[in-house]
VEXDREN-2710 file (C-alpha; in Angstrom, 1 decimal):
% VEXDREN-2710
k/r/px/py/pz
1/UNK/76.3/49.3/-105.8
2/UNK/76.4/50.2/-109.2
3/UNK/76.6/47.7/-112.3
4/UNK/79.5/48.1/-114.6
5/UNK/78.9/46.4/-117.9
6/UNK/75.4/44.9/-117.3
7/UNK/72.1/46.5/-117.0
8/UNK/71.1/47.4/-113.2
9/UNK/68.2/46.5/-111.5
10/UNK/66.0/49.9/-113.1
11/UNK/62.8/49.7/-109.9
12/UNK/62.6/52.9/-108.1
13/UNK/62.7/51.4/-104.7
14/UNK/66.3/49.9/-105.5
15/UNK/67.4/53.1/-106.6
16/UNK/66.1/55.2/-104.0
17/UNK/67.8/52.2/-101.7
18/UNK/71.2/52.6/-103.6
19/UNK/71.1/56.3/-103.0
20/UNK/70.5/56.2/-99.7
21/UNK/73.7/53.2/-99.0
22/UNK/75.6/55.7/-101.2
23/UNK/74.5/58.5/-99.6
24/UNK/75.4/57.2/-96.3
25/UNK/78.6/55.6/-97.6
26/UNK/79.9/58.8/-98.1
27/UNK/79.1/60.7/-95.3
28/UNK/80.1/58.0/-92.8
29/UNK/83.3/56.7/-94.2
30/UNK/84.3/59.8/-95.4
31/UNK/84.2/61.2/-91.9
32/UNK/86.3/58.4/-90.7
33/UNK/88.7/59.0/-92.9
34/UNK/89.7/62.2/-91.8
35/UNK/90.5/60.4/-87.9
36/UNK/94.1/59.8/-88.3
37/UNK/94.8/63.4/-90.0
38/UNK/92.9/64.9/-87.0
39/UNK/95.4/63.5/-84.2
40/UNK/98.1/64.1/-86.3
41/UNK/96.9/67.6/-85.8
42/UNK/96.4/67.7/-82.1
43/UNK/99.6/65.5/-82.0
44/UNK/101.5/68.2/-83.5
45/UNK/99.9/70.9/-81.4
46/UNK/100.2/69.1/-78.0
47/UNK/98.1/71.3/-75.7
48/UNK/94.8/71.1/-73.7
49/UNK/92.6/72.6/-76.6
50/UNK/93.9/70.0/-78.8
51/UNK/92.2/67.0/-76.6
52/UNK/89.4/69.4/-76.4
53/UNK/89.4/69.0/-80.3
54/UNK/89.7/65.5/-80.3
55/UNK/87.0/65.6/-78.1
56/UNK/84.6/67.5/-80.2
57/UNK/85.7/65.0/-83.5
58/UNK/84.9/62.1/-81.2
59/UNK/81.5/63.2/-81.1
60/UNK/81.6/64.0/-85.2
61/UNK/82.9/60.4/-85.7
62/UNK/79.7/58.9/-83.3
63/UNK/77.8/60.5/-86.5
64/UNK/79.8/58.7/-89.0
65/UNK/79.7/56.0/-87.0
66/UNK/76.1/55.8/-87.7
67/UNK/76.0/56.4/-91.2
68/UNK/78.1/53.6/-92.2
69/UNK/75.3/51.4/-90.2
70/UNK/72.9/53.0/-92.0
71/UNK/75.1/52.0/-95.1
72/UNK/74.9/48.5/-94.4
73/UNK/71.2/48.5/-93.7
74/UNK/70.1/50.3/-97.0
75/UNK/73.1/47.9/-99.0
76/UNK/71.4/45.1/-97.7
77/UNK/68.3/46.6/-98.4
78/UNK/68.9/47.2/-102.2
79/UNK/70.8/43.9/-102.0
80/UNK/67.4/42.3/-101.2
81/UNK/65.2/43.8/-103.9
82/UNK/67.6/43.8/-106.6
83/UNK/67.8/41.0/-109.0
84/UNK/70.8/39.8/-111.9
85/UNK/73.9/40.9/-110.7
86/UNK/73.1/42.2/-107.2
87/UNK/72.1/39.2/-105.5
88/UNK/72.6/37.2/-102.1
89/UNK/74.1/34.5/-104.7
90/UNK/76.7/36.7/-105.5
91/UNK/80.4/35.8/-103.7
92/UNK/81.4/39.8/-104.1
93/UNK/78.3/41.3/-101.9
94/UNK/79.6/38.9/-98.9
95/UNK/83.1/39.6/-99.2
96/UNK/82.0/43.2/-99.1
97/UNK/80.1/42.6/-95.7
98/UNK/83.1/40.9/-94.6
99/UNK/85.3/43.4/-95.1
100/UNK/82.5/45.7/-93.8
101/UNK/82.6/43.2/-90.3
102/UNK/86.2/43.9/-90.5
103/UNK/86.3/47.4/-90.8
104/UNK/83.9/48.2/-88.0
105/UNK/85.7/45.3/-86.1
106/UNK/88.8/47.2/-86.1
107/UNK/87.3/50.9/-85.5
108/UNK/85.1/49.1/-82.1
109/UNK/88.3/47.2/-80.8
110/UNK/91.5/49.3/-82.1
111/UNK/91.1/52.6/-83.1
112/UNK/88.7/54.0/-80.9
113/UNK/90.0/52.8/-77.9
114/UNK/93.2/54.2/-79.0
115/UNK/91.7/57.3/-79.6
116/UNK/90.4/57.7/-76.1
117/UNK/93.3/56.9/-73.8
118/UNK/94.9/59.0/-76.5
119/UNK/92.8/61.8/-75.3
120/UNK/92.5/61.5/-71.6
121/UNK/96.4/61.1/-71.7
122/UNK/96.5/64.7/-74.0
123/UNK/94.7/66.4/-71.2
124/UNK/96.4/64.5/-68.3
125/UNK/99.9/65.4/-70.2
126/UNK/98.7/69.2/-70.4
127/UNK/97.9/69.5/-66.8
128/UNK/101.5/68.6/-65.5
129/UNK/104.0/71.6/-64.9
130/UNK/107.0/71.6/-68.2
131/UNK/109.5/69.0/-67.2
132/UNK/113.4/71.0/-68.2
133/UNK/115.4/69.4/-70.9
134/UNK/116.5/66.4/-71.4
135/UNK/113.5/65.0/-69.0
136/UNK/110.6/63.7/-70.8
137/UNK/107.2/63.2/-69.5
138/UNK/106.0/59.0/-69.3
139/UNK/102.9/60.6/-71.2
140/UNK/104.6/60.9/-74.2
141/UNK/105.7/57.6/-74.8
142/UNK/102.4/56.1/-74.1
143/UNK/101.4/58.6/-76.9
144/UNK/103.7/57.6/-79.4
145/UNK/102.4/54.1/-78.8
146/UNK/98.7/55.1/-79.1
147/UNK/98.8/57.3/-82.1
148/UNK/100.6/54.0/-83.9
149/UNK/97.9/52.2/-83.1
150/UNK/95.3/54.1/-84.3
151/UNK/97.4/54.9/-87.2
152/UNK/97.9/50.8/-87.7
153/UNK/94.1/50.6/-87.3
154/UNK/93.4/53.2/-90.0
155/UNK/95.4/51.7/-92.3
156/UNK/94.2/49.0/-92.2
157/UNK/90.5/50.5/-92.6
158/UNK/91.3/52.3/-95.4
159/UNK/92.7/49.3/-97.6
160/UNK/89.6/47.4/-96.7
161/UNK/87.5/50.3/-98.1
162/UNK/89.0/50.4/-101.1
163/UNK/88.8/46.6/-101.2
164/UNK/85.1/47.2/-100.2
165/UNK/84.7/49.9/-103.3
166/UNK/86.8/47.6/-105.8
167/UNK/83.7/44.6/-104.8
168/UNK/81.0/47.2/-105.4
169/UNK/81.9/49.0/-108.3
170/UNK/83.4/45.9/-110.4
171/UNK/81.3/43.1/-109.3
172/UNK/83.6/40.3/-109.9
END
């Protein structure tokens, strides 16, 4: 929440505050970031350890997951104390919790969803015996369809953030 072209708020607490939402910021949606390179990884690979990966970034993401509340707690926080600029007043800081609404929105009722048939159906696809050429396991196509969907829902994460950094950093 920093102020381009004005002075910002200069009280301790709302810097401390700031830090912390940036701090937070980073750590959570920079972790979230990385979820649709991940199961393009285990996608590629294909195998019972690569569920067992997805697994284990699952549990990574339930971090990041709770940094980016975190975020929105100390924004709000700094929102609250600051004065000028960075305000409740101000149309850009609720667009930017809208677009924070959205965000989690889409990672509670798209992409992690996704993500966890995607995994049960990694491990249920690597416990069936080879199926010979041209077969093709039922598993796979219900793959395909999940890994677009988290990929859909990622996408569309990843503009709002920027939309969401755009708000903060400009102010308009």
């Amino acid at each position: 929440m920093s102020t381009v072209g004005s002075a910002a708020p200069a009280g301790w607490g709302y810097q401390l505050l700031v830090l912390l939402h940036v701090v937070c910021a980073v750590g959570g949606f920079g972790g979230l970031l990385y979820r649709s390179f991940v199961l393009d990884l285990a996608r590629r690979r294909g195998d019972a350890a690569a569920a067992g990966s997805l697994a284990v970034f699952g549990q990574v993401s339930q971090v990041a997951e709770a940094l980016v509340y975190l975020a929105l707690v100390f924004g709000l926080a700094a929102v609250a104390v600051g004065s000028g600029t960075v305000s409740f007043g101000r149309p850009w800081v609720w667009a930017a919790l809208a677009a924070w609404l959205v965000m989690v929105g889409l990672l509670h009722g798209l992409v992690r969803p996704a993500e966890k048939k995607y995994r049960s159906t990694m491990l249920e696809l690597a416990q069936l015996p080879p199926v010979p050429p041209p077969g093709r396991p039922t598993q796979l196509a219900a793959l395909d369809s999940l890994y677009r969907r988290v990929g859909l829902g990622m996408g569309l994460f990843n503009v709002l953030l920027l939309g969401s950094l755009y708000l903060m950093v400009f102010q308009p």
